[in-house]
Every structure is written in structure tokens, then in C-alpha cells.
N, C-alpha and C positions, 0 to 999 in steps of 0.2 A: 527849691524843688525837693531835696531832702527834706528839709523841717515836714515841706506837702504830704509827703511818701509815710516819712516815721508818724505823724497823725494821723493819716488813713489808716496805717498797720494797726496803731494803738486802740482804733474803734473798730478796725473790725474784733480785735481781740475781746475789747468790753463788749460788743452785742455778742460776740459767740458766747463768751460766758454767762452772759445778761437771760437770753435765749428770748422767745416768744411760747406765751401757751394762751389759746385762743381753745371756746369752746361752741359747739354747734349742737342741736336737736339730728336725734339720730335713731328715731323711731321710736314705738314705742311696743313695749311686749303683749302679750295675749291679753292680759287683765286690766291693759290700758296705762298702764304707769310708763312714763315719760324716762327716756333715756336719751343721756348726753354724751356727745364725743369731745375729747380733749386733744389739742392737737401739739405737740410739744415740739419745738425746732430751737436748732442750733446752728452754728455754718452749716456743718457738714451732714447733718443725719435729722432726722424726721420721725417722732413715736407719735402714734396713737392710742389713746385706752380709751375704755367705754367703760359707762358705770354699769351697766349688766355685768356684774361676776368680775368686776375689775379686769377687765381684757386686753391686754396690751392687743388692738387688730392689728396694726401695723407698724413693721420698722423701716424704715428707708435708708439704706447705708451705700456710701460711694463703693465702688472697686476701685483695683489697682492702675485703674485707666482715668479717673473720677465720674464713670458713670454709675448714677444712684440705682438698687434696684430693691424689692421689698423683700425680706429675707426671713419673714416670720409664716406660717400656716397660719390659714384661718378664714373668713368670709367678708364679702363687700356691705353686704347688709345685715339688718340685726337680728331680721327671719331667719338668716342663716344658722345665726346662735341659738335661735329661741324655739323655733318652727320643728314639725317634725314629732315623731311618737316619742324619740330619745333625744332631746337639745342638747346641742353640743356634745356626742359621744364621746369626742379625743380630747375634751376638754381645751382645747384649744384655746392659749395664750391669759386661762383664767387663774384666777388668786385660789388656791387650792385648801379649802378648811371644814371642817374643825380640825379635819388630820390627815396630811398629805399621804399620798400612798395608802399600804391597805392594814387593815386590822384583821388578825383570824379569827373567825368563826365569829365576825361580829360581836364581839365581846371582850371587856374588859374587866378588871379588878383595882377599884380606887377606896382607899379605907376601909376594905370589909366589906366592901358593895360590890356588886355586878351589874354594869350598865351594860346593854343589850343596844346596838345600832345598826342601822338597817343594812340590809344585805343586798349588795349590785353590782358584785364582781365574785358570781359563783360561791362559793363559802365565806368572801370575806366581805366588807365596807370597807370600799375604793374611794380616795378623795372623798370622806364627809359622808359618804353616800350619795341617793338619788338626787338631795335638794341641798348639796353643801354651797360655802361660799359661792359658788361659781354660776351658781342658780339665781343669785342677789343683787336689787338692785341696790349700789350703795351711794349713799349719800357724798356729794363732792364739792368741794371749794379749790379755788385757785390759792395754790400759792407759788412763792419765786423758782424758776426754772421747771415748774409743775404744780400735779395736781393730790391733792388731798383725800383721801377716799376713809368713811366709815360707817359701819354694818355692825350691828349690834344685836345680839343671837340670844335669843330667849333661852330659858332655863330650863332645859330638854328637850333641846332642841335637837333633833334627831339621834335624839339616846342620850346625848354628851349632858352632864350637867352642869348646873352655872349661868348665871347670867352673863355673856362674853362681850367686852366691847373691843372688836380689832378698827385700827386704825393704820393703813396704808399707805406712803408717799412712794409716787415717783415722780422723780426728778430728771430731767436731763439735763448734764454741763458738759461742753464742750462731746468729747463723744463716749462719756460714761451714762449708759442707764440706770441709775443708782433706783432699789428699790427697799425700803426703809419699815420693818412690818413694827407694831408694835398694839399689845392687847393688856387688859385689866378684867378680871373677874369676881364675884362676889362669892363663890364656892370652889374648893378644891375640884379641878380639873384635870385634865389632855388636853393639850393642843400643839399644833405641826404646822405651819403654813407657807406655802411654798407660792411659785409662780410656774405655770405649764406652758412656757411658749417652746413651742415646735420651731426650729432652726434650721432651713438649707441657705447657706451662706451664695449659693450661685444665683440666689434669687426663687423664693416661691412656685414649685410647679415647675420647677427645671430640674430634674430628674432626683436621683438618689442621691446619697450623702456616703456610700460606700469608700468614692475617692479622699472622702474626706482623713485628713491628721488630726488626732486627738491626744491629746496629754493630760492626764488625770494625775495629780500629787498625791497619791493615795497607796500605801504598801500591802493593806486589807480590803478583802470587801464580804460582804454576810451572804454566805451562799442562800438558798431558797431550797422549802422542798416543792411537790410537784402545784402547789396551791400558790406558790410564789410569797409564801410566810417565810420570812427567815429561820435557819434552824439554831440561834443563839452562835452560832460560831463566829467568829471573827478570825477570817481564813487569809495566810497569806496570796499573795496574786505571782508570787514569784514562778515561772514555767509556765504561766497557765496563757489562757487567751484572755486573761484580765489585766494583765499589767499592762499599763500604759505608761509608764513613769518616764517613758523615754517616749516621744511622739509617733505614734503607728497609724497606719490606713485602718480603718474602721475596719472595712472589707475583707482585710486579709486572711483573718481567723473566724468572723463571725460566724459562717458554717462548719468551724472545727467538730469533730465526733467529741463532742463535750459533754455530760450532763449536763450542766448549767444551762449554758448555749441552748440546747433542746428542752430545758424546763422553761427557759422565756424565749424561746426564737428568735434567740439574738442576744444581743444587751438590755437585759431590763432587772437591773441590777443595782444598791447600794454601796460603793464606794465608801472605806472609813477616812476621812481625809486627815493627811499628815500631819495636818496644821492642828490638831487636837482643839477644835473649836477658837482659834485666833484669825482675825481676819485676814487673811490672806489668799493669795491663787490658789483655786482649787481646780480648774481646768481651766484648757484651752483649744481651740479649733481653728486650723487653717485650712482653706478650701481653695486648693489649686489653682483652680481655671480664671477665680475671677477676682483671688488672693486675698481676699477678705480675708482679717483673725475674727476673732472673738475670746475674750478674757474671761474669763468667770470666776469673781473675788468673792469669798462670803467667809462671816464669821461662823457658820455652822456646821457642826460635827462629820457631815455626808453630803453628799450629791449623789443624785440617781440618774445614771446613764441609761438610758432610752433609746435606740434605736427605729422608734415607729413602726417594731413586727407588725402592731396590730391594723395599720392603715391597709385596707383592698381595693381602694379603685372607686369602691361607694358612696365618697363623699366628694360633691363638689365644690370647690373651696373657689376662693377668689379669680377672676376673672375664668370662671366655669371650668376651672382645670382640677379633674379627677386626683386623689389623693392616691400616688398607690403606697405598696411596700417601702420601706425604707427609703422615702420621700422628707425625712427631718430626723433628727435627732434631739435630745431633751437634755438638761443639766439641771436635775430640779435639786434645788438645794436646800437642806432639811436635814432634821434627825430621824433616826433611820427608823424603818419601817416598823410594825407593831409594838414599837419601843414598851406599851405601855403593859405585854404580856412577854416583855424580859428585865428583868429588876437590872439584871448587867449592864443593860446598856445606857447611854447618855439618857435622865429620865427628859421626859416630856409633859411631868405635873405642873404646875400653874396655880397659884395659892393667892387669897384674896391678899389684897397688901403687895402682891411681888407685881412686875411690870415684866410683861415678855417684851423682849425686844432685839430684836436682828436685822441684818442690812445684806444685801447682795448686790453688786454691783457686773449689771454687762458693761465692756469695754471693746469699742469697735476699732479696728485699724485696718489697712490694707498695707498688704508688699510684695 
């Protein structure tokens, strides 16, 4: 009966690592092109992406009871993504590019040139602009524990120059979301690429994320002026409502009488992380009620803390439940914002011959 037991334990251990990724037809967008959902499982947890804008729609993670519940923002169908005057306004759970976050005044400076990119967040270009990555459908292949995603951006393509070819993996092993970016170009470039999944760990649509603890490894982060452009400072967090170094409720200062605070309505802010681009923890989040963690590992420079100011109630997201205020929070991981109009900071060029490449890994537990 032992030998029985120790062999059952040993396969369940090989299928959880082994996983399953099965893929299905999942609509298709306005111009007719065919979109597919991947569906990734492990013992314990369950991801979804969709090749529209590489989407992670869904994540399925146990709580501290081992009931499963889906803990990402986002929509049941792919109207939800597609449909509408603005598709996908919060960007929601898509691959974020040519340049995550925003660029000021639409404009940059690469060799003596000024590339101009379109503008759709008031003075600046937010995530790529109107039709970045997240707009795309990308081409996908299975492979072990996941799925393979690549999109290849023509050579001005919304301002950026370069012929880009990004190439995407996510993987799920046991209960790591590992996501693996990596890109080649044929001209000197910018590029940023992040992932936007919105996070309430009590499960989708069950309320704020104010109760929530967050612990960011990070002793700077780059203040903003009122356009939410950095103003080149790399500002300690020490006394402020920014440190997190030690785990705090979200909630408790986010209304603090701050500048900052009142320039994003909350946290919507670049973290310089400790780890000075080596991979390691860069945040964490434990959500009370239903004790889920969340890890968040990456080899890159920042993470930008997100709060969801901007969600009001007007979007209906999955199982028709209203999106309000501070209904998720973000950890997009990345180099930090308009990098490419401050020579200081970590650059963001991209040279024919070099390989971009980065990894960030979610890591789910409960306690």
C-alpha cells in the first residue's frame, strides 16, 4: 500500500509539472481573422491567453480553503476585447508594446532623429499607442507547459522604427506563471514590453484591493509631473506613502494629502527596484480574506504599481460585473517610463544584432 501511495504521489507530481495546454477557437475580431484560446493547467491553477494582444483572460487560483476562483480583470468573450469605439480601454491582461507606459509629448530622440508616435493619453503615447501590441493578433504554437506567441511590427509602425520581431512565452509549472518576452530588430530602436494583467486576489469582481498588503523591494521610485511623465528624479520613498519595503495595506495612505497621490489618484507610479535589474522579487501581495499571495519575480529595472484610479463602473467585465474604482491593482514590470527622453536612466535602445530579452514570473500560493 505504500509502494501504491509513493507512485500515485510521484505522478501526481510528474502531471503537475508536465501540465496540460489544450487550445480552442475563440472567436473572431471585426475583420474576420480567427482567434484562439489556450488553456494552460496544472494541479492547482488554470491560465488562459488568447492570441488577440496576447491576453492572459483568465487565472484560476485555489484559496486558503482550496477553493479555485479567477483572480484576473477582463471579459468572457472576445467582443468584450474587440467591440466598442475604444477596445479594450484598461488594457486588460494584454502584452503591452512597442513601449509600455507612456512617452511625453509623443516624442522621442534616436540617433539624431525624432520619431513622433501617436497620441492617446492626452499629451503623451500610452502603451504603443491607439494600435500597439495589444491590438494584435499573434501568431501561436504550443509548446511544453505553454504557449508560444509572435507578432512582427513593420518598420514604422506607429512611429517606432525598425522592423521588430517579439516573441512571447507563457509557461505554467506547477504554480509559476512564467512569462519569457524576447525580440530582434533590423534598426536601431525603443522597446518596453510588459504584461497588463489587473489583480484582485479575492477573486474578479469582488470588491476593492484597498485591504489588500503589498511589499515592493524598491527604496526609489520616479516621481511624475502633472502629465504623469517622470521628472528624471529618482526620489527616495523613505516617509512618504511610497515605501512599501515592509508590507502595508494599500489603503492606508493612498488618500494621503500627497502630490504624487493627487497627480495619479492613487499609485500609478514607477518603482526603481532594489534588485538593479537581476532577477529576483520585486513585489508581493497577500489578500486577507481569501489568503491568496502573489509573487512577482522579474529580471527588470521597475515595476509600476497601479492601483485601477482609472476603472468607474463603465465597463463590464466578466460574468457582467461593473468594473469600479480600485477593483485590481497592476505590477507591470518594465523599464521605466519615457526612458527614451532621459539618457540617465536604464536605456531602452534595441540594436540590430542584440536580442531583447526578459522573463517575469507570477507565483501563486495561499496562507
Amino acid at each position: 500500500m505504500r509502494v501504491c501511495a509513493l507512485v500515485f504521489a510521484l505522478a501526481t507530481i510528474v502531471a503537475d509539472m508536465q501540465g496540460q495546454v489544450t487550445k480552442q477557437p475563440f472567436g473572431k475580431t471585426p475583420d474576420g481573422t480567427e482567434v484562439d484560446i489556450y488553456t494552460l493547467k496544472s494541479a492547482a491553477i488554470e491560465v488562459r491567453v488568447i492570441t488577440y494582444g496576447g491576453i492572459v483572460q483568465s487565472i484560476k487560483v485555489p484559496d486558503k480553503n482550496g477553493k479555485s476562483a479567477d483572480v484576473v480583470l477582463g471579459f468572457d468573450s472576445l467582443d468584450g476585447y474587440t467591440g466598442g469605439p475604444k477596445p479594450n480601454p484598461a488594457f486588460f491582461g494584454a502584452i503591452i508594446g512597442r513601449y509600455a507606459n507612456r512617452i511625453g509629448g509623443g516624442q522621442f530622440t534616436l540617433d539624431g532623429k525624432t520619431y513622433h508616435t501617436p497620441l492617446n493619453d492626452g499629451a503623451n503615447t500610452l502603451h504603443g499607442g491607439p494600435k500597439g501590441f495589444d491590438k494584435a493578433v499573434w501568431k501561436a504554437k504550443e509548446i511544453p507547459h505553454g504557449v508560444e506567441l509572435t507578432h512582427v511590427s513593420p518598420d514604422g509602425d506607429s512611429g517606432f522604427p525598425g522592423t521588430l520581431t517579439a516573441v512571447v512565452r507563457y509557461t505554467l509549472v506547477g504554480k509559476d506563471l512564467k512569462i519569457e518576452y524576447s525580440a530582434t530588430t533590423d534598426k536601431d530602436t525603443v522597446l518596453n514590453l510588459t504584461n497588463h494583467s489587473y489583480f484582485n486576489l479575492a477573486g474578479q469582481g469582488k470588491g476593492d484591493i484597498l485591504q489588500n498588503q503589498v511589499k515592493i523591494n524598491a527604496s526609489r521610485y520616479t516621481p511624475v509631473n502633472d502629465n504623469l511623465i517622470p521628472t528624471g528624479e529618482l526620489a527616495p520613498i523613505e516617509g512618504t506613502p511610497f515605501d512599501f519595503r515592509k508590507p502595508g495595506v494599500v489603503g492606508a495612505r493612498i488618500n494621503d494629502d500627497n502630490d504624487q497621490l493627487k497627480k495619479g489618484h492613487g499609485y500609478d507610479h514607477n518603482w526603481v527596484l532594489d534588485s538593479g535589474g537581476k532577477f529576483s522579487e520585486a513585489a508581493e501581495v497577500y489578500e486577507p480574506s481569501s489568503g491568496r499571495v502573489l509573487q512577482v519575480l522579474t529580471d527588470q529595472p521597475g515595476v509600476q504599481f497601479y492601483t485601477g484610479n482609472f476603472l468607474d463602473g463603465t465597463i463590464a467585465g466578466k460574468g457582467g460585473k461593473a468594473y469600479q474604482r480600485r477593483e485590481a491593482l497592476c505590477l507591470e514590470t518594465q523599464h521605466f517610463p519615457d526612458s527614451p527622453n532621459h539618457p540617465k536612466f536604464p536605456t531602452t535602445e534595441l540594436k540590430p544584432g542584440q536580442k531583447y530579452h526578459t522573463v517575469t514570473v507570477f507565483r501563486f500560493s495561499a496562507r
